[in-house]
MARFIDO-100145 format. One line per 3 residues: number of its first residue (from 1); their letters; for each residue y negated, x negated, z negated of C-alpha. Coordinates in steps of 0.1 Angstrom, whole numbers. Example, Ala and Ser with C-alpha at 12.3 -4.5 7.8 and 13.67 -1.06 7.14 Angstrom:
% MARFIDO-100145
1	as	45/-123/-78; 11/-137/-71
END
This chain:
% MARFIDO-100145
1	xxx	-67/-167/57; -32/-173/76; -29/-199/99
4	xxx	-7/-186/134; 4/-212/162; 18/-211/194
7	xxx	51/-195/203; 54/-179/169; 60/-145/179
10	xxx	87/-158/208; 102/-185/175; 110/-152/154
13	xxx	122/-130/180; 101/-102/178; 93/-79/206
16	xxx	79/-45/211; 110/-35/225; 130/-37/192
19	xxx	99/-32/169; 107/-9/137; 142/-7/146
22	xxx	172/-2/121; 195/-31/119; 229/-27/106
25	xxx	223/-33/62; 183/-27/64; 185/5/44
28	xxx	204/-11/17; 187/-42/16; 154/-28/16
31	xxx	163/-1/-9; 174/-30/-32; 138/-51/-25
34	xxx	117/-25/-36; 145/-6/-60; 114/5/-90
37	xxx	96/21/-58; 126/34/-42; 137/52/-74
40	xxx	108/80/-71; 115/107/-55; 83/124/-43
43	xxx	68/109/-8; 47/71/-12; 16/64/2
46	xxx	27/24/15; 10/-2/26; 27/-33/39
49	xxx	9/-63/41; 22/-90/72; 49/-58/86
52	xxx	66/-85/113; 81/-64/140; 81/-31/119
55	xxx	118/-31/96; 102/-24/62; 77/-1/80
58	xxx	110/19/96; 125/18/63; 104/36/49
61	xxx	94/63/73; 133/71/74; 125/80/32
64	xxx	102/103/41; 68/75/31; 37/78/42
67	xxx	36/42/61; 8/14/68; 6/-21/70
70	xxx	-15/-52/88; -5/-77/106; -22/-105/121
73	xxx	-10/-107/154; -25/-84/178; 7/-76/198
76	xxx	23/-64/164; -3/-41/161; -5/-26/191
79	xxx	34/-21/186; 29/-1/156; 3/23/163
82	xxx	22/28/193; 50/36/173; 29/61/154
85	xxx	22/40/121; -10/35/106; -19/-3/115
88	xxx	-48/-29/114; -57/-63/120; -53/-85/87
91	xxx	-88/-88/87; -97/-57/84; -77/-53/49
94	xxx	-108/-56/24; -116/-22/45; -91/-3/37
97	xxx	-97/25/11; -90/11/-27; -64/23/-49
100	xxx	-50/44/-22; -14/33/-22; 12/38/-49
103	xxx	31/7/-34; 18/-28/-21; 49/-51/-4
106	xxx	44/-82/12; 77/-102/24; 72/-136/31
109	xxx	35/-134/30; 22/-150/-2; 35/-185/10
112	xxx	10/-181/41; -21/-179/19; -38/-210/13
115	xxx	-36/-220/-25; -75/-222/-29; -78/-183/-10
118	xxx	-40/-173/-30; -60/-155/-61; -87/-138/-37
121	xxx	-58/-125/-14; -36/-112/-44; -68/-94/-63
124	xxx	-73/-79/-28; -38/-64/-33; -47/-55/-69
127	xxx	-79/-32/-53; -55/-13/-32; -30/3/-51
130	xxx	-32/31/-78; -34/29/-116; 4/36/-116
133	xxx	12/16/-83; 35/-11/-71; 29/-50/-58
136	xxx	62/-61/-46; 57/-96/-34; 87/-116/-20
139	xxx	84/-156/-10; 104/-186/-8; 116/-198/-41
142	xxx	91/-232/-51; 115/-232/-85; 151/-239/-72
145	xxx	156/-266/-41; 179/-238/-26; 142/-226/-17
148	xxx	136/-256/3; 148/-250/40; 129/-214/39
151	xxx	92/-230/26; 91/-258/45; 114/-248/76
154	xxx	78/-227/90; 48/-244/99; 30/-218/89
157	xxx	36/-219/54; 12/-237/34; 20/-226/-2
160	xxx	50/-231/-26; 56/-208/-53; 67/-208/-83
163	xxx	66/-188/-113; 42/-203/-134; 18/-210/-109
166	xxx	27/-168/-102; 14/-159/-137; -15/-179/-132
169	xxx	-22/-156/-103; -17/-125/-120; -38/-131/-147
172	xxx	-69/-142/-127; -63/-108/-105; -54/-83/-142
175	xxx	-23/-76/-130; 13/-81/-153; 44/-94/-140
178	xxx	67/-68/-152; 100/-77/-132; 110/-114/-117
181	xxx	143/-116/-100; 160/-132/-68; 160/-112/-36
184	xxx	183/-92/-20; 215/-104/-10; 226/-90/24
187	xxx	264/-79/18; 296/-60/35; 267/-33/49
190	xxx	252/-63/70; 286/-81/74; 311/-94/71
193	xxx	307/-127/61; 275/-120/42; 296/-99/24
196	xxx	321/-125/16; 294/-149/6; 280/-124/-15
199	xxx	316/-119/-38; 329/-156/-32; 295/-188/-32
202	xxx	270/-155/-46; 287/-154/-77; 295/-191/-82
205	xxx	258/-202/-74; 248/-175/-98; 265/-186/-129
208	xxx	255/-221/-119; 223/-213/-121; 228/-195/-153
211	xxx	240/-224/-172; 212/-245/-156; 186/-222/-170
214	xxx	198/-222/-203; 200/-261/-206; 167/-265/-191
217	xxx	148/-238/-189; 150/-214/-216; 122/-189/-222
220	xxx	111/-195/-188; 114/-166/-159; 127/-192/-132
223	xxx	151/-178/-105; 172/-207/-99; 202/-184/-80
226	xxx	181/-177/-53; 162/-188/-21; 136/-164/-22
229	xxx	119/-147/-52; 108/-111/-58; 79/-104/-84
232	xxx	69/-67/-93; 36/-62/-106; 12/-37/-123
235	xxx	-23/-34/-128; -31/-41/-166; -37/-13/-182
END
């Protein structure tokens, strides 16, 4: 389904050397990303689709979760089952056991998927996790041109999303958007000058994009504050 090319692995800087390793802010900003999940307090069953070099996956185990994921470069999975998760090939997905997980994340994923394969990938999702289970799905932001540089800045990326084109999605796979919102802003835990940003051009671009909504949007569930997007879904009932 998701096209790789040369160099990508060296181009994003991951290694098995760092993989799954804590960066200053991750707990936080994580914690924020998947906050409905993060509020329950008994031990998840998680499967991560597209881990990268392991930060969500690290996240996690440091909460106590029960951790998986797939990845589709073979380096990246050799890295995690080294570093004692539970990981497979992308391929080997439609495999895995359904409804087995009580949360689904995929960061910077959906955006890989080819628009024609983009409902077949999500309902894939959709098999996986329980009746009262999580998809957190985070991309680039196809509704705000502050999403530009990040959707078309990677070769690789081969879908823009936005969220009417979301809904569509959902519907075809039974699943209901139940929260839309912009993601994570990395703040004083990270640094510094995120942190700045985040109480100086954070707040200005979000009442910008306030006012924007309301004169041409309304009713709609557009994120125009933000340069990625995070949708939480649910199987219909």
């Amino acid at each position: 389904m998701v096209r790789m090319v040369d160099g990508y692995l060296d181009w994003k800087g991951w290694s098995q050397d760092s993989f799954g390793a804590p960066r200053r802010g991750d707990d936080a900003y994580y914690r924020r990303e998947v906050r409905e999940a993060a509020r329950i307090r008994r031990p998840l069953d998680v499967l991560e689709i597209g881990f990268g070099n392991g930060e969500f996956l690290g996240f996690g185990r440091r909460r106590g979760w029960r951790m998986s994921g797939t990845e589709l470069l073979p380096e990246l999975v050799d890295a995690a089952n080294a570093a004692g998760f539970s990981a497979h090939a992308a391929d080997a997905l439609p495999a895995l056991p359904d409804e087995d997980f009580d949360l689904v994340a995929a960061f910077d994923v959906f955006e890989h998927i080819p628009p024609e394969l983009s409902v077949e990938f999500l309902g894939l999702l959709a098999d996986k996790v329980r009746r009262d289970g999580l998809i957190v799905l985070r991309f680039p932001n196809a509704d705000s041109w502050i999403g530009n540089p990040f959707q078309y800045g990677d070769v690789t990326h081969v879908n823009a999303i936005g969220i009417l084109k979301m809904e569509y999605y959902a519907s075809r796979c039974g699943l209901v958007i139940e929260r839309v919102r912009g993601g994570t802003r990395r703040g004083f835990r990270t640094s510094l000058i995120h942190g700045l940003h985040l109480i100086t051009a954070g707040v200005a671009i979000r009442i910008g994009a306030g006012v924007a909504k309301a004169m041409f949007f309304p009713g709609l569930r557009v994120v125009l504050s933000s340069s990625s997007v995070v949708v939480v879904l649910r199987r219909a009932s």
